[in-house]
C-alpha positions as CSV (number, residue, x, y, z in Angstrom):
1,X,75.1,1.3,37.4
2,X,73.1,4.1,36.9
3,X,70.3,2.7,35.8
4,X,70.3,-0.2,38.0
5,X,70.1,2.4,40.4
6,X,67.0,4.7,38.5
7,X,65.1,1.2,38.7
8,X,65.3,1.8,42.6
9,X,64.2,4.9,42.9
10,X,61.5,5.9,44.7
11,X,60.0,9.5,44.2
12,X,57.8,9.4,46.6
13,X,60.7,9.0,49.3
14,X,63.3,10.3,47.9
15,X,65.2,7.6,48.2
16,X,66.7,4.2,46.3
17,X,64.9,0.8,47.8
18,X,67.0,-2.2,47.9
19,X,66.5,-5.8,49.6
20,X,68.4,-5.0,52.8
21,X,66.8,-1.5,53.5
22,X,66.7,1.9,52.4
23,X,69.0,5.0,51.1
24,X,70.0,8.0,49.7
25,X,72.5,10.8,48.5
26,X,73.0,13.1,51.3
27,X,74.2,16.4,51.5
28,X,77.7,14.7,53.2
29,X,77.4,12.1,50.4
30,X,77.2,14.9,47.9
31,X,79.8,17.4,49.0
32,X,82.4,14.3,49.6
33,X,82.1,13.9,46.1
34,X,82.2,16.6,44.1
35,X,83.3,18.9,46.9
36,X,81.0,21.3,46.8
37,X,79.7,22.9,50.2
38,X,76.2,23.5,51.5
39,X,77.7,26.5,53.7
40,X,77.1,29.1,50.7
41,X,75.0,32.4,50.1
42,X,71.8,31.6,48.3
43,X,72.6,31.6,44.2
44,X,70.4,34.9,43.5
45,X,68.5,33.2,40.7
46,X,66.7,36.1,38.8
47,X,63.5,34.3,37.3
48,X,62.8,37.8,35.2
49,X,65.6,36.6,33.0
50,X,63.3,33.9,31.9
51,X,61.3,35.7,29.9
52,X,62.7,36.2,25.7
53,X,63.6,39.0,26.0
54,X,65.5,40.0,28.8
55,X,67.1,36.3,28.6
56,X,68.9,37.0,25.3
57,X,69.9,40.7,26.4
58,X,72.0,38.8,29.7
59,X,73.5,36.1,27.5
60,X,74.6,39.4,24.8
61,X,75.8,41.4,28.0
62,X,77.6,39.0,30.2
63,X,78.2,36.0,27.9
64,X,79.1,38.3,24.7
65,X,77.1,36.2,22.6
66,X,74.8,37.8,20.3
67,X,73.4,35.1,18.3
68,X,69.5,33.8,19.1
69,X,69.8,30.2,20.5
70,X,66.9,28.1,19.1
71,X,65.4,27.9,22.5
72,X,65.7,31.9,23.4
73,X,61.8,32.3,22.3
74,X,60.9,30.2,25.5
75,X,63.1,32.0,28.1
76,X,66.3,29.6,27.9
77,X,69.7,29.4,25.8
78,X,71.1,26.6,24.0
79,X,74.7,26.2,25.9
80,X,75.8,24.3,23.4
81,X,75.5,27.5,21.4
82,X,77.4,29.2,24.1
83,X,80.2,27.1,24.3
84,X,80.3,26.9,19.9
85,X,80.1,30.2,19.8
86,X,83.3,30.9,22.2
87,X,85.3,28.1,21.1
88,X,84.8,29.0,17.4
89,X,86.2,33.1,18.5
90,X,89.0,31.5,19.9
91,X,90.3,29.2,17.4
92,X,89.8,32.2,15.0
93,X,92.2,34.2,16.8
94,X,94.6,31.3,17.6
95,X,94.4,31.0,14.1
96,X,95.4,34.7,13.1
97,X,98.0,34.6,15.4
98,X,99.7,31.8,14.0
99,X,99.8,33.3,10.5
100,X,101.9,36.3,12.2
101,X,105.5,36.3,11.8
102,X,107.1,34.9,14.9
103,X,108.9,38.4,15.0
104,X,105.6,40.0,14.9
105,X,103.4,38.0,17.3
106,X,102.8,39.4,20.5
107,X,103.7,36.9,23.3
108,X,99.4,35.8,24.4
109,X,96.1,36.7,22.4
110,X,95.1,40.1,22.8
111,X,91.9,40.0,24.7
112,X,89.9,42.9,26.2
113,X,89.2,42.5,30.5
114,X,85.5,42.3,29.2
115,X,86.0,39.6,26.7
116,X,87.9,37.3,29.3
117,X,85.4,38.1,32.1
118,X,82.7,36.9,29.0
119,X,84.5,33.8,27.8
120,X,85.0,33.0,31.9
121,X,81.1,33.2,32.2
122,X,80.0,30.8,29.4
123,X,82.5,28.3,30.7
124,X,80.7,28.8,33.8
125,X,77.5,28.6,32.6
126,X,78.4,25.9,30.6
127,X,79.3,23.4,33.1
128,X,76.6,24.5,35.2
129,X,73.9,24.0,32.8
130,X,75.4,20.6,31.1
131,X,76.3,18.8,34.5
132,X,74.9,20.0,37.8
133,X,71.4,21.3,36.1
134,X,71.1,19.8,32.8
135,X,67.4,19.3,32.0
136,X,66.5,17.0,28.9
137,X,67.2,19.1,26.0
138,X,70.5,21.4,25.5
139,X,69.3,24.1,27.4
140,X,69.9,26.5,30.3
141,X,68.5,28.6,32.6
142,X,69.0,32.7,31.9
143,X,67.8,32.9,35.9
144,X,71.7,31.2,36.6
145,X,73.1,34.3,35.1
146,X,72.2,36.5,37.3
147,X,74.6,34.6,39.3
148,X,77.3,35.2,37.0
149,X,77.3,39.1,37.4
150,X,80.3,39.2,39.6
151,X,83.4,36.7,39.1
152,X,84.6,37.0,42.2
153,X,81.2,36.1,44.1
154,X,80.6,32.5,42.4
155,X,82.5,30.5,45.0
156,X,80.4,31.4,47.5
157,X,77.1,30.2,46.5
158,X,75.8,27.5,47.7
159,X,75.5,25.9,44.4
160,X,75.3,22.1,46.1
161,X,71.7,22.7,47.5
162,X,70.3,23.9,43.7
163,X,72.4,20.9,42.2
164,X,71.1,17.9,44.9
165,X,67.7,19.1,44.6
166,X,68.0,19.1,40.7
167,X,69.0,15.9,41.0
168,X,66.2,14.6,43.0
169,X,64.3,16.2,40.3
170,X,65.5,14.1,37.2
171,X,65.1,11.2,38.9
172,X,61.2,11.7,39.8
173,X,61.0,12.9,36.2
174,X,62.7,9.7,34.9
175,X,60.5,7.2,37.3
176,X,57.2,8.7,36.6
177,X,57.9,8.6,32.4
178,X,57.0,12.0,31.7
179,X,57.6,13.0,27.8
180,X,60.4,15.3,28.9
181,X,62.5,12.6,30.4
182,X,65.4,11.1,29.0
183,X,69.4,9.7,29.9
184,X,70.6,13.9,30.0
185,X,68.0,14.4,32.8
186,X,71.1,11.5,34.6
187,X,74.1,13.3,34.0
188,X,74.7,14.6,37.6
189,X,74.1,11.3,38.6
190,X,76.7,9.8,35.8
191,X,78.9,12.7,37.5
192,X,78.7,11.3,41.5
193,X,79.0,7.7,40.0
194,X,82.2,8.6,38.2
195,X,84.7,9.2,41.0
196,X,84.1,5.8,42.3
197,X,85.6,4.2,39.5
198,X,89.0,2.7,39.7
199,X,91.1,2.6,42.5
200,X,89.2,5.8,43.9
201,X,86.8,3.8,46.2
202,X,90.3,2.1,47.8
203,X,91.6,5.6,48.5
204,X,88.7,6.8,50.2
205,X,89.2,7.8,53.5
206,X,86.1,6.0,55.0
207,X,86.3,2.6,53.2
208,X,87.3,1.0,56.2
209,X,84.7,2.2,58.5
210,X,82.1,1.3,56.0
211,X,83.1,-1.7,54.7
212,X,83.1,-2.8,58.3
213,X,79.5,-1.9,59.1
214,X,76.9,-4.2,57.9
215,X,74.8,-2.8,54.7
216,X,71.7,-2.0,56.5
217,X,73.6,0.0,59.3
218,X,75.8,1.8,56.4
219,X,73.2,2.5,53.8
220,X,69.9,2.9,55.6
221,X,70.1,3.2,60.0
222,X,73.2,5.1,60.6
223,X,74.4,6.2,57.7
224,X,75.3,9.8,59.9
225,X,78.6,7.4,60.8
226,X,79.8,7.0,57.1
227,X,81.9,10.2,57.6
């Protein structure tokens, strides 16, 4: 499906061109499916954290990883590093505490506050950087960790705006063939196709209403009644 639509896409419009008219992913389109709101703060992207330098002091401060990610020379980090390097601490200590006595082992992993606040910031950035802005290559964006500073504050973002646009983004980059483009550039779109699988699309709410309207009203005049 996904590339059935790509072939449709027009970057010029922003917008997929079909036989019976004309559409797109709105914001209501977008925040129906992966519930994410528009009604956020701006993300306080940092783009100093882009530079080498202060981008591998940020992931050693607030990810806890100290190791150089192959792309940490041009201002990003490898999440799949990130995500290694955390699950590879954990099983180490799961591992440890299995060889305890059971008499001996404390009832959870001993983690520090700072360690958990660490290992909840790579999941984070993890799922931020490998779904709503994955690029073509395994990388992410040191500016998203600025957004990261504070646990508490990362709900209220308004992540959806940065992630639609992104999307927009891949597909231009896919339709107009540049050398950076490839199928990880279509992984938030693999993510808004998913949901629709299965007996999802039956339980939508607005089916009905849709499936009532003809294709050209639902998909390209009033699509501000698919709701």
């Amino acid at each position: 499906m996904r590339y059935a639509l790509m072939e449709r896409w027009n970057d010029c419009t922003h917008s997929f061109i079909f036989g019976f008219g004309e559409m797109t992913l709105t914001p209501v389109d977008y925040t129906a499916i992966t519930r994410l709101g528009f009604d956020g703060d701006a993300a306080p992207l940092d783009s100093r954290y882009q530079t080498a330098a202060l981008g591998a002091e940020l992931v050693r401060t607030l990810l806890g990883v100290p190791t150089r990610t192959r792309y940490t020379a041009q201002g990003y980090v490898s999440y799949e590093v990130v995500y290694k390097f955390w699950a590879g601490r954990i099983h180490m200590r799961l591992a440890a505490w299995r060889e305890l006595l059971a008499d001996a082992r404390p009832t959870a992993l001993a983690y520090t506050r700072e360690e958990r606040d660490q290992a909840a910031r790579s999941l984070i950035f993890y799922i931020i950087s490998s779904q709503l802005l994955c690029t073509s290559q395994n990388k992410g964006d040191p500016a998203v960790l600025a957004c990261l500073r504070d646990l508490s504050l990362i709900s209220s973002n308004n992540w959806a705006s940065l992630a639609l646009a992104h999307l927009y983004h891949g597909l231009d980059v896919w339709t107009r063939g540049r050398g950076e483009s490839n199928c990880q550039f279509l992984r938030p779109l693999e993510l808004l196709l998913t949901p629709w699988e299965g007996d999802t699309w039956a339980a939508y709410p607005p089916r009905a209403l849709v499936e009532a309207l003809t294709r050209v009203d639902a998909c390209f005049f009033r699509p501000h009644l698919i709701r």
